[in-house]
C-alpha positions in Angstrom: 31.4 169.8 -46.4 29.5 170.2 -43.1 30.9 172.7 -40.4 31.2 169.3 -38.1 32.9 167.8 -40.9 35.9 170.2 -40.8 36.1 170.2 -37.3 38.8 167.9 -35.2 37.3 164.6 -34.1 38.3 166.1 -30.2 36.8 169.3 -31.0 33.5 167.7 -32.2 33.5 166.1 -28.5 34.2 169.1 -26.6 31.2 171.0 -29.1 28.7 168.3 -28.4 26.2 168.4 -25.4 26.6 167.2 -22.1 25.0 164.2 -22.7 26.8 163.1 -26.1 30.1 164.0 -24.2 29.4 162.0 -21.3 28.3 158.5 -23.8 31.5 158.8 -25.9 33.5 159.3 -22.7 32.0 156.1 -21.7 32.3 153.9 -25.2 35.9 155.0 -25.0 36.6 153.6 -21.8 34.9 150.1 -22.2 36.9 149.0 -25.4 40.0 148.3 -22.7 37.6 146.4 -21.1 35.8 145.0 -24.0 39.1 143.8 -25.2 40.0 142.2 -21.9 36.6 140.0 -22.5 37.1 139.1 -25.7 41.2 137.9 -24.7 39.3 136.2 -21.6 36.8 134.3 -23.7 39.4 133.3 -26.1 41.5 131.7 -23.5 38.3 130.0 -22.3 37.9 128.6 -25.7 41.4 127.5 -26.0 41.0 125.9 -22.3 38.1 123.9 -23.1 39.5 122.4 -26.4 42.7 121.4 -24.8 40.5 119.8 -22.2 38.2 118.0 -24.5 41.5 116.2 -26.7 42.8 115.7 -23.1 39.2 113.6 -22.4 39.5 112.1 -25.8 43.3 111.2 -25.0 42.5 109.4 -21.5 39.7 107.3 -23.1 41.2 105.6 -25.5 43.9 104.4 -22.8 41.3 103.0 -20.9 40.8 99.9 -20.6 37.0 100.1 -22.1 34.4 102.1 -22.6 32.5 101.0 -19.4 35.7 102.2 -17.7 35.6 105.5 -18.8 32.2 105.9 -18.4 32.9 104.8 -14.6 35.9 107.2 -14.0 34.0 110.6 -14.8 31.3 109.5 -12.5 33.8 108.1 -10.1 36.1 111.9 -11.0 32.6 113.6 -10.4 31.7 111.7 -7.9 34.9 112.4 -5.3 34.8 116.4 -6.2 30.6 115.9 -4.5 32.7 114.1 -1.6 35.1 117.3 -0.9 32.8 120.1 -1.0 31.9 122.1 2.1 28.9 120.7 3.9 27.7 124.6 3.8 27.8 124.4 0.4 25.9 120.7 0.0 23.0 122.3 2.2 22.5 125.2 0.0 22.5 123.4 -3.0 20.3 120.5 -1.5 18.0 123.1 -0.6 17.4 124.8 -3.7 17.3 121.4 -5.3 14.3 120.8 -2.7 12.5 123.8 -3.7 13.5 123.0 -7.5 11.6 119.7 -7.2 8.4 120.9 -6.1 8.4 122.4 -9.6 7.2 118.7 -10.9 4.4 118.6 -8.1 3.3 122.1 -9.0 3.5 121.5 -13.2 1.5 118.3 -12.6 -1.2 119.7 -10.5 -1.2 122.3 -13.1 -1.6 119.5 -15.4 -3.9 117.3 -13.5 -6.8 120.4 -12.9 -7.1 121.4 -16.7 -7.4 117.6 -17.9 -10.1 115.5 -17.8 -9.6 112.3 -15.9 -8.7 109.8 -18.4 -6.0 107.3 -19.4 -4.7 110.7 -21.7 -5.1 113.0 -19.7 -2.6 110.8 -17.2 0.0 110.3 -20.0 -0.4 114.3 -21.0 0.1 115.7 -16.9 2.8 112.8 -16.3 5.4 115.2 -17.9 5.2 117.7 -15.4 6.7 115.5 -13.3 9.9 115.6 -15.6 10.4 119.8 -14.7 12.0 119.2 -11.6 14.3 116.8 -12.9 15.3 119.3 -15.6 15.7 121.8 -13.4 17.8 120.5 -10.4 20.0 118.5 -13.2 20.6 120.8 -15.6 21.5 123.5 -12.7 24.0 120.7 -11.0 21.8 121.0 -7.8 22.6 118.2 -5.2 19.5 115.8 -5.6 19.3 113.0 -3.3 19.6 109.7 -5.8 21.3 111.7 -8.8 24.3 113.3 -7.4 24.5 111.2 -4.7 24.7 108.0 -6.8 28.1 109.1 -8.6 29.4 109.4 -4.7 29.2 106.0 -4.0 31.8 104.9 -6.9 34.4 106.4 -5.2 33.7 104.5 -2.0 33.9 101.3 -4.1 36.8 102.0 -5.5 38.3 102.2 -2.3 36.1 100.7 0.5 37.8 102.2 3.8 35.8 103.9 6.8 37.0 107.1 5.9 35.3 107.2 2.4 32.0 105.4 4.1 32.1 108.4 6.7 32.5 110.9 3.9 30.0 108.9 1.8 27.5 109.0 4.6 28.0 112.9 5.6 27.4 113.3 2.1 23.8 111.7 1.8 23.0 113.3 5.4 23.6 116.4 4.2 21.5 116.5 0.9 19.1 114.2 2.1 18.0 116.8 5.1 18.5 119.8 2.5 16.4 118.2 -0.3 13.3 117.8 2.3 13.7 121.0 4.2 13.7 122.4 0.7 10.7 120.5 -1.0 8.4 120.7 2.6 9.2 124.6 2.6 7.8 124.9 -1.0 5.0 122.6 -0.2 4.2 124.9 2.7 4.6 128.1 0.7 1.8 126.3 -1.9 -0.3 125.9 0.8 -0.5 128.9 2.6 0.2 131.3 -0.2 -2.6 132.6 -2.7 -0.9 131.3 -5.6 -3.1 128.8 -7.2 -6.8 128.4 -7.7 -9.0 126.0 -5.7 -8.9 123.5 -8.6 -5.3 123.7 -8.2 -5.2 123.0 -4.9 -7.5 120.1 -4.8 -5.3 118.7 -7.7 -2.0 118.8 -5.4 -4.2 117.1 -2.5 -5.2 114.0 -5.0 -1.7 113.5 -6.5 -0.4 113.4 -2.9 -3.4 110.6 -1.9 -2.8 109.0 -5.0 0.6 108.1 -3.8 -0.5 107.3 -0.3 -2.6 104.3 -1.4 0.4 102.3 -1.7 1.0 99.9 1.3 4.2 100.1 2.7 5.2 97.1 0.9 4.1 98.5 -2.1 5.9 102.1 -1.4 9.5 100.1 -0.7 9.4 97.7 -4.2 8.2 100.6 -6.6 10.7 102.5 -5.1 13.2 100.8 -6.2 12.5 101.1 -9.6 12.5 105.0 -9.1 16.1 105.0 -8.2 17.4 102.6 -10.8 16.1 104.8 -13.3 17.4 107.8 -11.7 20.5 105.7 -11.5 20.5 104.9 -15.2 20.0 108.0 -16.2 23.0 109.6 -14.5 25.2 106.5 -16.0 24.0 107.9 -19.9 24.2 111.4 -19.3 28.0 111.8 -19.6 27.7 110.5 -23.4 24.4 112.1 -24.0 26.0 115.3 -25.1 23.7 117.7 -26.5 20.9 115.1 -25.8 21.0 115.5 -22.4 17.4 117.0 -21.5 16.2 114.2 -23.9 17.8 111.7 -21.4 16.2 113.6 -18.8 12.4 114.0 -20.0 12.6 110.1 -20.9 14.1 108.2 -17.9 11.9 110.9 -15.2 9.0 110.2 -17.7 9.1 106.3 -17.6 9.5 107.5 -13.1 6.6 109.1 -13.7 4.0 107.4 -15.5 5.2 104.0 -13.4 4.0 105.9 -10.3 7.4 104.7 -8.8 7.5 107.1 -6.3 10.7 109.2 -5.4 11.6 110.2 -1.8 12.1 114.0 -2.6 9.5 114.5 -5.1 7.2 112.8 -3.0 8.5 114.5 -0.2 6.7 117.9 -1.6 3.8 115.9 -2.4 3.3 114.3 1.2 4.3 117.2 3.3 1.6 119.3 1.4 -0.7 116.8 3.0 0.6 116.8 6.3 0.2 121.0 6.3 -2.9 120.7 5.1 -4.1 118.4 8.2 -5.0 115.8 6.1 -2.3 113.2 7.3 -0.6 112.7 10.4 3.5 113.3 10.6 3.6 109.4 11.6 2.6 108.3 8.3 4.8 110.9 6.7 7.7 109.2 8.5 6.6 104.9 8.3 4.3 104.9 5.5 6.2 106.8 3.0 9.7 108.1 3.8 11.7 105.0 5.0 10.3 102.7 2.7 10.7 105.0 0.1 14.5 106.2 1.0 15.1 102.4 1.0 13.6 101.8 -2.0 16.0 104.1 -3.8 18.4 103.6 -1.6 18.7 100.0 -2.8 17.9 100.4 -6.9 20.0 103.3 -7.3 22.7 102.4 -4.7 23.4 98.4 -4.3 21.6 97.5 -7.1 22.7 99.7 -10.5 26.3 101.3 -8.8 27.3 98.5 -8.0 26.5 96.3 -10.5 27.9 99.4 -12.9 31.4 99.1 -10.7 31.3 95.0 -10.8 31.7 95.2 -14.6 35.0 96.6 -14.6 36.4 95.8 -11.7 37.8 93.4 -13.7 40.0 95.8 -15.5 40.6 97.2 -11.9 42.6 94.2 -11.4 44.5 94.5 -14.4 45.1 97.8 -13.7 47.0 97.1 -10.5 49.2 94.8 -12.0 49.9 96.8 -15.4 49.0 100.0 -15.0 51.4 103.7 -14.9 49.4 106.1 -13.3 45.4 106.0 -12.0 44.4 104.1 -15.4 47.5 104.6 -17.9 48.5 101.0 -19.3 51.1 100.3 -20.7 50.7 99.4 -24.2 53.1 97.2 -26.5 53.3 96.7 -30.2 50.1 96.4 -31.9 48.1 98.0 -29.0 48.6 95.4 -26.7 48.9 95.6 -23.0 52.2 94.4 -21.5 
């Protein structure tokens, strides 16, 4: 047997150097706190299971599928309502900056392809990043987070949720641009991409600039149904979700339907570089194209998404026990 063998565990401590001292010192006093973690993630665990059967549980007394679809966006929806307006502007800025990563993966794209019908197809997914990025994150994204908002006011049209509604998409709205124009400026005036590069951002951006008006406001639309479809799915997508994602921005993208933040980045890159005036920033492609998704994602898919159940909304007021709790009979029939 060795002489450290023989030797008292403490005494083999004390014996060792300076440095072997101080490491066991220090294993010794994290298993307390290694513990703590692992009791902490256990009751995490626990927490999240009880809250999934309680999910499970509240669906099935629902009055449909549809319904509960529409009461976690609504749920969602009127948590975006409450938060600071600090807090919105933060987020709505980094979701800003987060976007121009679909302007800056496409340009990418765009000057390492040769320009053809595939090469299109091939640098239209760059366009999903952004998506992928704000979403995943749960950034505030003018037409994503701030479709889920308007349930809430539909459920209960008064002036008070309109104001709330509104301060809401004021808030993200001005954050999203200051965000994408402040990345768009950083592009610009940074040494960060080659010439190719940079020529490829200035095309994408003239690309969407030779749409009329007209033209701007009716794709547009499309744009923020889509958007608005895709935040509808994503609560049942599951583990699918950046599938949902890549498609529904995909189909944005290779449409050309333009979007008011993306495009924002893509614009405002134009506008620093002095090759369009701050007029045509404003008429030619922001107001039509904020209306445009204004009116597909808003009027058009929320409430045609809250018009299919507000049927059982009337049922509800006459049946119900509770926000959405029916009362069921024999059978499974509602009394």
């Amino acid at each position: 047997m060795s002489e450290n063998e023989e030797r008292p565990q403490g005494q083999q401590h004390e014996d060792g150097t300076p440095w072997e001292n101080a490491v066991e010192r220090e294993h010794q006093d994290d298993k307390p706190s290694q513990r703590a973690r692992e009791r902490d993630e256990k009751r995490l665990e626990n927490f999240e299971e009880k809250q999934e059967h309680a999910e499970a549980v509240n669906e099935k007394e629902l009055p449909s599928r549809a319904a509960a679809v529409h009461e976690r966006l609504r749920i969602d929806g009127d948590k975006e309502l409450e938060r600071d307006a600090m807090a919105l502007l933060w987020s709505a800025i980094a979701a800003g900056i987060s976007m121009s990563a679909s302007m800056m993966a496409r340009g990418l794209l765009h000057a390492h392809l040769p320009e053809s019908n595939v090469g299109f197809l091939v640098e239209s997914m760059g366009y999903t990043l952004g998506f992928l990025i704000v979403i995943l994150a749960r950034q505030q994204l003018f037409t994503e987070n701030t479709v889920t908002a308007v349930l809430p006011f539909m459920s209960h049209p008064t002036l008070n949720s309109l104001g709330r509604l509104l301060r809401l998409w004021g808030v993200v709205l001005v954050g999203n641009v200051f965000g994408a124009g402040l990345a768009a400026f950083t592009f610009l005036h940074l040494p960060m991409f080659s010439p190719e590069v940079s020529d490829a951002f200035v095309r994408i951006g003239e690309k969407v600039m030779e749409n009329d008006p007209m033209s701007m406001f009716a794709k547009s639309i499309v744009a923020g149904w889509l958007i608005a479809t895709m935040v509808w799915v994503l609560p049942a997508a599951d583990q699918a979700k950046s599938w949902i994602i890549l498609i529904m921005t995909y189909a944005v993208a290779i449409g050309e339907f333009p979007h008011i933040i993306v495009g924002a980045s893509e614009i405002l890159y134009l506008v620093f570089a002095g090759k369009l005036p701050w007029i045509d920033f404003f008429l030619h492609f922001g107001l039509p194209t904020l209306a445009g998704n204004i009116i597909g994602g808003t009027f058009i898919f929320a409430l045609i998404s809250h018009a299919q159940i507000r049927n059982d909304m009337d049922l509800q007021r006459h049946g119900r026990r509770g926000a959405w709790m029916f009362k069921h009979g024999p059978g499974g029939k509602r009394k």
